[in-house]
C-alpha positions in Angstrom: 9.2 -74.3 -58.9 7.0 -73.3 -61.5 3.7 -73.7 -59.0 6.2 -71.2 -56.7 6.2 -68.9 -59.2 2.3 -68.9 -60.2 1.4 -68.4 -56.0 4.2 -65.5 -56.0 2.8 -63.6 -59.0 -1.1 -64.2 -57.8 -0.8 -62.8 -55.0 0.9 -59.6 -55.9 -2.0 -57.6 -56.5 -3.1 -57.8 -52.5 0.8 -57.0 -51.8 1.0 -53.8 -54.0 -2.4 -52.9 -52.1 -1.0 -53.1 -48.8 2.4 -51.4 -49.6 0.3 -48.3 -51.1 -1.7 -47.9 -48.5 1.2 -48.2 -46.3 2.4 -45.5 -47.7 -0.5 -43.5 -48.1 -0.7 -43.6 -44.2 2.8 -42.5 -43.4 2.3 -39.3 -46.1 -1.0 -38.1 -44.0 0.8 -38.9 -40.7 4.5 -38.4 -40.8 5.2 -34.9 -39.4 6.6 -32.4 -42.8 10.0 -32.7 -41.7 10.0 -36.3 -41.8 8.1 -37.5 -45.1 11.5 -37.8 -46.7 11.6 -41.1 -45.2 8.5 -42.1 -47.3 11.8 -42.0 -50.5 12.6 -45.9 -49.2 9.9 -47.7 -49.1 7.7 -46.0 -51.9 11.1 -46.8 -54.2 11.4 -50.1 -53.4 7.6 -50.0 -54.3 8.5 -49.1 -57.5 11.4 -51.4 -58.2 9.1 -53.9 -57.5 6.8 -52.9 -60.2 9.7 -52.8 -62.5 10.7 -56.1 -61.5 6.9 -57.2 -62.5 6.5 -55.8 -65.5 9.9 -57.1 -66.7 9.0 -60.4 -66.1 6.6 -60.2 -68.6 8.8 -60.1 -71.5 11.1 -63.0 -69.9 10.2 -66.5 -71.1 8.6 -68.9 -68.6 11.0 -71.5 -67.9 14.3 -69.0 -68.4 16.5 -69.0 -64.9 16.1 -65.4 -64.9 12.2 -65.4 -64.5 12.6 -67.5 -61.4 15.4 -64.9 -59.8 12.9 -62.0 -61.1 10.4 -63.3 -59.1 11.8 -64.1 -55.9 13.4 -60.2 -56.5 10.1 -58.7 -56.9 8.5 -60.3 -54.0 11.6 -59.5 -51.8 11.3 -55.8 -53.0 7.5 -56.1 -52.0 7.8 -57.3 -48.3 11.1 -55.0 -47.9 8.5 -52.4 -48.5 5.9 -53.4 -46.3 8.9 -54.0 -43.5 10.1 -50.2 -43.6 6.6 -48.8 -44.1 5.5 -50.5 -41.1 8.4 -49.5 -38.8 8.4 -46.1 -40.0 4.3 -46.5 -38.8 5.6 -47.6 -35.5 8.7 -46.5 -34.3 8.4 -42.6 -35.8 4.6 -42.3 -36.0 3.3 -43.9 -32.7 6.3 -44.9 -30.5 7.7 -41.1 -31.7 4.5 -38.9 -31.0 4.3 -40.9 -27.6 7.7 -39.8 -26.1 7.6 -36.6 -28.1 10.9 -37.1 -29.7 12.0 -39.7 -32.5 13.5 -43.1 -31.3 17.4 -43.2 -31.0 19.3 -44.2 -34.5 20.2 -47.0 -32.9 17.2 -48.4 -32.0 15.6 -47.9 -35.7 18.8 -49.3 -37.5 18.6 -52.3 -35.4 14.8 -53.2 -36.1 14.6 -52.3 -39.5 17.9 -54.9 -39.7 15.8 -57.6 -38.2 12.4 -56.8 -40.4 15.4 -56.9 -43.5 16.3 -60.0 -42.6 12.9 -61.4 -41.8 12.5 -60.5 -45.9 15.6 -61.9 -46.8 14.7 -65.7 -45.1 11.2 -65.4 -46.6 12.6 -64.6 -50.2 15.1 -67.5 -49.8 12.4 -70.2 -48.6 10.4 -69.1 -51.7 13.3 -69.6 -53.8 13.4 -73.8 -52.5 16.2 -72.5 -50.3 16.4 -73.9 -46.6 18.1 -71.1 -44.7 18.7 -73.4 -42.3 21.0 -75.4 -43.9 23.4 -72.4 -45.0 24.1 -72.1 -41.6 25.1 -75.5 -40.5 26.8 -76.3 -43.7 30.5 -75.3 -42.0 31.2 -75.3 -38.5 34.3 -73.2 -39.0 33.0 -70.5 -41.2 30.6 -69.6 -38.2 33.3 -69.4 -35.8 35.2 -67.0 -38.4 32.3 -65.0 -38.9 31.5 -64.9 -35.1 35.4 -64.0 -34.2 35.2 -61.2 -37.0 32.0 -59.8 -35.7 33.5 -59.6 -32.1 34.4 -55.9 -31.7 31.3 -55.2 -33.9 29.0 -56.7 -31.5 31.0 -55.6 -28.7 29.8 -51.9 -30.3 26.7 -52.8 -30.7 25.3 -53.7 -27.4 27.5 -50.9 -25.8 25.5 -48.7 -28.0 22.4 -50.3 -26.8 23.3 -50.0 -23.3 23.7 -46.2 -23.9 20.4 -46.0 -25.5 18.8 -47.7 -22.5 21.0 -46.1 -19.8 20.7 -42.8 -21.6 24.1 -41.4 -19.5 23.9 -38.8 -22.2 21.7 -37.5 -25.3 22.5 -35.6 -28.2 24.1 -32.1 -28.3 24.8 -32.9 -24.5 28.5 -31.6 -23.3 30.3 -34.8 -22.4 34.2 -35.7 -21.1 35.4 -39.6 -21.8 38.6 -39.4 -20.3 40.6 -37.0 -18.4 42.4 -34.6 -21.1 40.6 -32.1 -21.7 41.1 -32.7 -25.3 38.4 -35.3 -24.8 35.4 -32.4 -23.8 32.9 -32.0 -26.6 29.5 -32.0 -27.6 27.6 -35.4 -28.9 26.3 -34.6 -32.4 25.4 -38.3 -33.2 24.6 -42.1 -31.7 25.0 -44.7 -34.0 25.3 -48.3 -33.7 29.0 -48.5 -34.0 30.3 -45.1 -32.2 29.3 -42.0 -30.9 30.4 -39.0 -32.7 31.7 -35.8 -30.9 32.8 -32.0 -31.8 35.0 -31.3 -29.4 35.8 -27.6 -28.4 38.8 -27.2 -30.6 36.1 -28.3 -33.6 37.6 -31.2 -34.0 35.3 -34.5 -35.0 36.0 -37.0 -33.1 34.1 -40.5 -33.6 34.2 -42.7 -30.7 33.3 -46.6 -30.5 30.6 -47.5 -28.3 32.7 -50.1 -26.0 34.9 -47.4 -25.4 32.3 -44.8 -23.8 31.1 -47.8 -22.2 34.8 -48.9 -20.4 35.1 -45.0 -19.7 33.5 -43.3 -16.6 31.4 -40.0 -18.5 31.5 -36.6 -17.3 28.3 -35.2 -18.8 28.1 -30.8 -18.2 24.4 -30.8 -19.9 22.6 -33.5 -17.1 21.0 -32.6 -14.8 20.5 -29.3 -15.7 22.6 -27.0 -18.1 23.7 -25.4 -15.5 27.7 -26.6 -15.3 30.7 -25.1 -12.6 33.9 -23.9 -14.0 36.9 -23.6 -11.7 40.2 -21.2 -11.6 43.4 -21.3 -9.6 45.3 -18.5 -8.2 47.9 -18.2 -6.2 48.5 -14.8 -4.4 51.2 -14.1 -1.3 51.3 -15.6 2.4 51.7 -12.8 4.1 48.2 -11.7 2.9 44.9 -12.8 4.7 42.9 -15.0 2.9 39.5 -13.8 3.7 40.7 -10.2 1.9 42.2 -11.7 -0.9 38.5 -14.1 -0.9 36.7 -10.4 -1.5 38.9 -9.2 -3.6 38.2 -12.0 -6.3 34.6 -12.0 -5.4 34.1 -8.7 -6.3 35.8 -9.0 -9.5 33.8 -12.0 -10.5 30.5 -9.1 -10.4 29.2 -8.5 -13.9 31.4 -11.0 -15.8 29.3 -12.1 -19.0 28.6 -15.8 -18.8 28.8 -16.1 -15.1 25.8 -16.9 -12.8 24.2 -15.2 -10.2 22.7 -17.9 -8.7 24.3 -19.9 -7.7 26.9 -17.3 -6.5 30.4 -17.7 -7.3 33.0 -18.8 -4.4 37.0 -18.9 -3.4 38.0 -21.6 -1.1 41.9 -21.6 0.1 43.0 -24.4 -1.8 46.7 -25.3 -0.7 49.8 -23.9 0.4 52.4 -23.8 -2.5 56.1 -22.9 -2.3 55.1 -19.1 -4.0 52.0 -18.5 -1.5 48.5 -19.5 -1.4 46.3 -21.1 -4.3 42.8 -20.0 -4.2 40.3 -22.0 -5.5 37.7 -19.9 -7.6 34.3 -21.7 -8.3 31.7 -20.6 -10.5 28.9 -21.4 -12.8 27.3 -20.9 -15.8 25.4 -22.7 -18.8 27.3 -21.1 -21.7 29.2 -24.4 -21.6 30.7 -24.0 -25.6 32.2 -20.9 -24.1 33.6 -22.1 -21.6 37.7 -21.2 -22.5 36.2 -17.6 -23.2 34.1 -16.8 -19.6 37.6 -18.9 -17.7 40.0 -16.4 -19.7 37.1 -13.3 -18.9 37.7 -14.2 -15.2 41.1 -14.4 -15.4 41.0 -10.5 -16.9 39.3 -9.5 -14.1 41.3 -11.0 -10.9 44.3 -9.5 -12.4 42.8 -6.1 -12.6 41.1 -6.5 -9.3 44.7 -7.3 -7.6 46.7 -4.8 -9.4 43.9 -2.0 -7.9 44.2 -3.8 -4.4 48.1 -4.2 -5.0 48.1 -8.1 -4.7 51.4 -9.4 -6.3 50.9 -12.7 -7.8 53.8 -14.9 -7.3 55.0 -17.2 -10.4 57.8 -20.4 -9.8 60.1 -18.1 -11.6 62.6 -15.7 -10.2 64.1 -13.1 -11.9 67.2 -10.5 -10.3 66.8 -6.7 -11.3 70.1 -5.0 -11.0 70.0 -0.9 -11.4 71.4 1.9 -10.0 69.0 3.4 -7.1 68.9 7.1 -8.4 66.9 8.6 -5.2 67.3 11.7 -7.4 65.6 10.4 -10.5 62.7 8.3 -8.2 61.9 12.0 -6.4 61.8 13.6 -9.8 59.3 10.8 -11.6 57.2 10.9 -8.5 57.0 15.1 -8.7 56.2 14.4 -12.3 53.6 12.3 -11.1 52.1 14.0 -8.4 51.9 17.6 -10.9 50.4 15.4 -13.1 47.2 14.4 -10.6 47.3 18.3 -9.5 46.6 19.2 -13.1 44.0 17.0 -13.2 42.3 17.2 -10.3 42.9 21.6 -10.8 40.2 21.0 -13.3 37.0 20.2 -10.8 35.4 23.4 -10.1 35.0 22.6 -6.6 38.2 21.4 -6.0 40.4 24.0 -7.7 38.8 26.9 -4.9 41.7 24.2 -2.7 45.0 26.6 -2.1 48.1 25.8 -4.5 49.4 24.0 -1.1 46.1 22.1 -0.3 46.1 21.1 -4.1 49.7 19.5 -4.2 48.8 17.4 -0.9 45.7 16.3 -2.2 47.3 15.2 -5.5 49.8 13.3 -3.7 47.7 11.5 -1.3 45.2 10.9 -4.0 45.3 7.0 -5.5 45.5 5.4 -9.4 43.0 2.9 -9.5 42.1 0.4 -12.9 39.0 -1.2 -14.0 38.5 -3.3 -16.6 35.1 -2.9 -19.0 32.0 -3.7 -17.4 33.3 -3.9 -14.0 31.1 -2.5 -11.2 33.1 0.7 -9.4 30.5 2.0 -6.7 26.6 0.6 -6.2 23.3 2.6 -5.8 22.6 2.6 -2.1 26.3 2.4 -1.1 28.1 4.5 1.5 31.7 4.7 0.5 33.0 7.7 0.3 35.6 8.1 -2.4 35.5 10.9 -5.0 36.6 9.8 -8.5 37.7 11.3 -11.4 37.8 9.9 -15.1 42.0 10.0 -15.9 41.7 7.6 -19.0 38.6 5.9 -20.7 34.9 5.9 -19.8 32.1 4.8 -17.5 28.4 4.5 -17.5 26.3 5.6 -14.9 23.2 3.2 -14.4 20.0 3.1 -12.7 17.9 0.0 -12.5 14.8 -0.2 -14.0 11.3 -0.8 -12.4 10.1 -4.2 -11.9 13.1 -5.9 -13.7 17.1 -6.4 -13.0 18.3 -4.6 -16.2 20.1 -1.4 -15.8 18.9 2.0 -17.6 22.0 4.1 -18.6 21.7 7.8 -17.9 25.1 9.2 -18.5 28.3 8.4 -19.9 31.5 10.0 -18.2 34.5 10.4 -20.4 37.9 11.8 -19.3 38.2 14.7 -17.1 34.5 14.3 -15.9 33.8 13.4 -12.3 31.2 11.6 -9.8 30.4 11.5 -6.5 31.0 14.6 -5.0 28.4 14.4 -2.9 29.2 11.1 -0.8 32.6 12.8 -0.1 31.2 16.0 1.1 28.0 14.8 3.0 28.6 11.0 3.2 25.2 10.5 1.6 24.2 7.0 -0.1 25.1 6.3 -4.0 22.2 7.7 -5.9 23.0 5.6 -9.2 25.4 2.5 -10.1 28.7 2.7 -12.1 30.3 0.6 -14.5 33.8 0.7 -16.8 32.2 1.3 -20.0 35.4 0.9 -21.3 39.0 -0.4 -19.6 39.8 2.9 -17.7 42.0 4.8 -14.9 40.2 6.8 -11.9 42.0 9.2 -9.3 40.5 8.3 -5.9 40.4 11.2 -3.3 39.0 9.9 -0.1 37.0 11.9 2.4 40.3 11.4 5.1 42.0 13.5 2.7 39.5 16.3 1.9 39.2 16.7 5.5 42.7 17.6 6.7 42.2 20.3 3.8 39.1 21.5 5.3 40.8 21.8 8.6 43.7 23.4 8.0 41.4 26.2 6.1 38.2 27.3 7.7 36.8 29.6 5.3 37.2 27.0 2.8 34.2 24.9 3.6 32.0 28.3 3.1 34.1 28.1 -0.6 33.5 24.9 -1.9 29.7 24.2 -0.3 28.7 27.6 -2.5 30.3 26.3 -5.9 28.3 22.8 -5.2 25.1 24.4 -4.3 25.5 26.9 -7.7 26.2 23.8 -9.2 23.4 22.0 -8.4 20.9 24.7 -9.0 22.4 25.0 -12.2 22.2 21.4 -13.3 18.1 21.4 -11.9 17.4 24.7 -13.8 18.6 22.9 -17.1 16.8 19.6 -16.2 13.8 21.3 -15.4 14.3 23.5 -19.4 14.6 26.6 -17.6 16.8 28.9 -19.8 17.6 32.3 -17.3 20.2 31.6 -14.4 20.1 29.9 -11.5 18.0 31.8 -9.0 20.4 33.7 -6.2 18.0 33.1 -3.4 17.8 28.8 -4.1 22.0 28.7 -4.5 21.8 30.4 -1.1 19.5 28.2 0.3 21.0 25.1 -0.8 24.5 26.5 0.2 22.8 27.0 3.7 22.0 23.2 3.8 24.8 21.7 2.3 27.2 23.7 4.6 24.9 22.5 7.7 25.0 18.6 6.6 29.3 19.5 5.4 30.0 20.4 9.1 28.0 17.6 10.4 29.8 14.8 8.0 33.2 16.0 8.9 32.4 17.2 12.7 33.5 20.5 12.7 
């Protein structure tokens, strides 16, 4: 034992030589992020130069000297082991995929380089490993019955790490509750951890994601497809109720152009029809917030399109049917629009008669914020008014797809005067800047009004065209009036292109 001792403690000085420059080498090459891994090996360095210099001052045929030795020289070749697997999986196996190896991976070889040390310090020692393992038959079989789920873990995490079905920070599902949707934050040997969408940690064993088919919403691409269900009546045809929620789905924060959303008719249900609304996005973490977004908007979109949407339940109204009290709320109404609509310029030239039809044929519609209410280039013909809240007119910009605002419409302004009069194309895009209430007056309607009173169109194409001039003279910084001779010029033309929109 003694000659042990003397061959361990000569060649110590070529050991300490290699671990330093081991080290040395994973300082100048480790990236900056990842020298703290240099703390292990450089302190088991140390604690073997502790271990040295203590056995100085032990005497030379104590018990402890001989323990101290085979300490030191296990600290030594523990620290060669990690300084040479940090040198190969992180420096050159690491720069050569561009990423660091999985945890797995690492733990496992620096476990067998560990035990490598720990058979060499135990032959050193006079110990046979050999024979601690075949002294007892039946403590191997407990040890290997233990072990079972372990190892079960551990080559399901190994499988993972070959199979790669999913990385870290990847959007995963492992069974079918939703409860079981989250993001990986960490592969280990034993489990996989996940943060689920409720922030919830949940730590998973590896031979369970292994038994467990694996939805993953990050692979191939981050692109992933959410889905909602409606259900709207029978008696309504599917492809209108199909636009309808297609043209809510426009400008919805989190949803994807491309590829475009769609509605397929799902099933018939006892309350009506369920419509199956596909769309994607890769906001994935938000995924309860763009569904509930969507969900906003179909309901506005059918209460403007007057869509019931049928539930299971059924409830029985009972009141008295005042038709006194129903005329009166619907005068109320209708005085209220007149007021309103009174309150255009070129509108309120309309005889007191004229006005009240107009108010009365003219329709409520809601938006919610940020949804799209006419498109440049368009040729619908509604006039709308601002009853409640605000919009944003919007022009796109050159050589891009974002949208320059020019104006903000609050309540009581107007737009779109001029594709009711003359049936002209949108000249700019508007949005709900805010959730709001427009009166609708359609051309249909201006036009019995314009019929029943020819002088009238002479009336209201003279307040646009003053209008208009007005509006350019202020663009242009021009301080006196309008000129006469331009309002009666553009008067002249928008009479001419008037007559020739409404044919009379």
């Amino acid at each position: 034992m003694d000659a042990i001792i003397e061959q361990a403690l000569s060649g110590e000085s070529a050991g300490v030589v290699v671990a330093f420059v081991l080290s040395l080498a994973l300082r100048l090459l480790l990236p900056a992020h990842g020298r703290k891994l240099l703390r292990q090996p450089v302190g088991l360095l140390i604690a073997h130069l502790v271990a040295v210099g203590v056995l100085w001052f032990v005497p030379g045929h104590s018990p402890l000297r001989r323990m101290l030795v085979v300490l030191a020289l296990a600290l030594l070749l523990a620290s060669i082991g990690r300084s040479l697997v940090l040198l190969v999986l992180d420096v050159a196996v690491g720069r050569r995929l561009h990423r660091p190896p999985p945890k797995i991976i690492r733990d496992l070889t620096q476990g067998v380089v560990y035990a490598i040390v720990l058979l060499i310090a135990l032959r050193q020692a006079g110990i046979d490993p050999s024979s601690l393992l075949t002294t007892s038959a039946l403590l191997t079989a407990v040890i290997g019955l233990s072990l079972q789920e372990t190892l079960g873990n551990l080559f399901a995490g190994l499988a993972i790490q070959l199979q790669r079905p999913f990385d870290v920070g990847d959007w995963i599902q492992f069974e079918e509750d939703d409860k079981r949707i989250g993001h990986v934050v960490e592969i280990n040997w034993r489990a996989t951890t996940v943060l689920t969408l409720d922030e919830v940690e949940l730590v998973v064993p590896n031979a369970v994601l292994a038994k467990s088919p694996i939805k993953n919403f990050s692979k191939p691409s981050p692109r992933a497809r959410l889905s909602v269900f409606v259900v709207a009546p029978s008696d309504l045809h599917p492809r209108r109720v199909q636009e309808v929620i297609l043209a809510a789905l426009d400008g919805v924060d989190g949803v994807l152009v491309d590829p475009p959303p769609s509605v397929v008719t799902q099933d018939f249900v006892a309350d009506g029809v369920q419509y199956w609304v596909r769309f994607w996005t890769e906001q994935f973490h938000l995924r309860d917030r763009i569904q509930g977004a969507v969900r906003d908007r179909i309901w506005y979109a059918f209460r403007r399109a007057a869509v019931s949407m049928p539930y299971a339940t059924r409830t029985v109204h009972l009141r008295h049917d005042d038709e006194d009290a129903r005329a009166k709320e619907a005068d109320a109404a209708a005085r209220r629009r007149e007021q309103v609509i009174s309150a255009v310029d070129f509108l309120n030239v309309l005889p007191a008669g004229e006005l009240g039809r107009v108010a009365k044929e003219a329709r409520l519609r809601q938006f919610l914020a940020g949804e799209l209410i006419v498109r440049q280039g368009d040729r619908s013909t509604d006039f709308f008014i601002v009853d409640h809240g605000e919009v944003r007119v919007v022009v796109p910009e050159a050589d891009s797809n974002a949208e320059h605002e020019v104006a903000r419409l609050g309540e009581g302004k107007f737009f779109g005067e001029m594709a009711l009069m003359t049936g002209e194309p949108r000249t700019a895009t508007v949005r709900a800047a805010s959730d709001c209430e427009l009166l609708v007056i359609g051309s249909d309607t201006f036009k019995r009004s314009l019929e029943s009173s020819p002088d009238l169109l002479e009336r209201v194409s003279h307040v646009l065209a003053e209008r208009q001039a007005v509006l350019e003279a202020k663009a242009s910084a021009r301080a006196e009036e309008a000129n006469k001779d331009v309002v009666a010029e553009r008067e002249n033309q928008l009479l001419r292109r008037i007559r020739g929109f409404f044919s009379l």
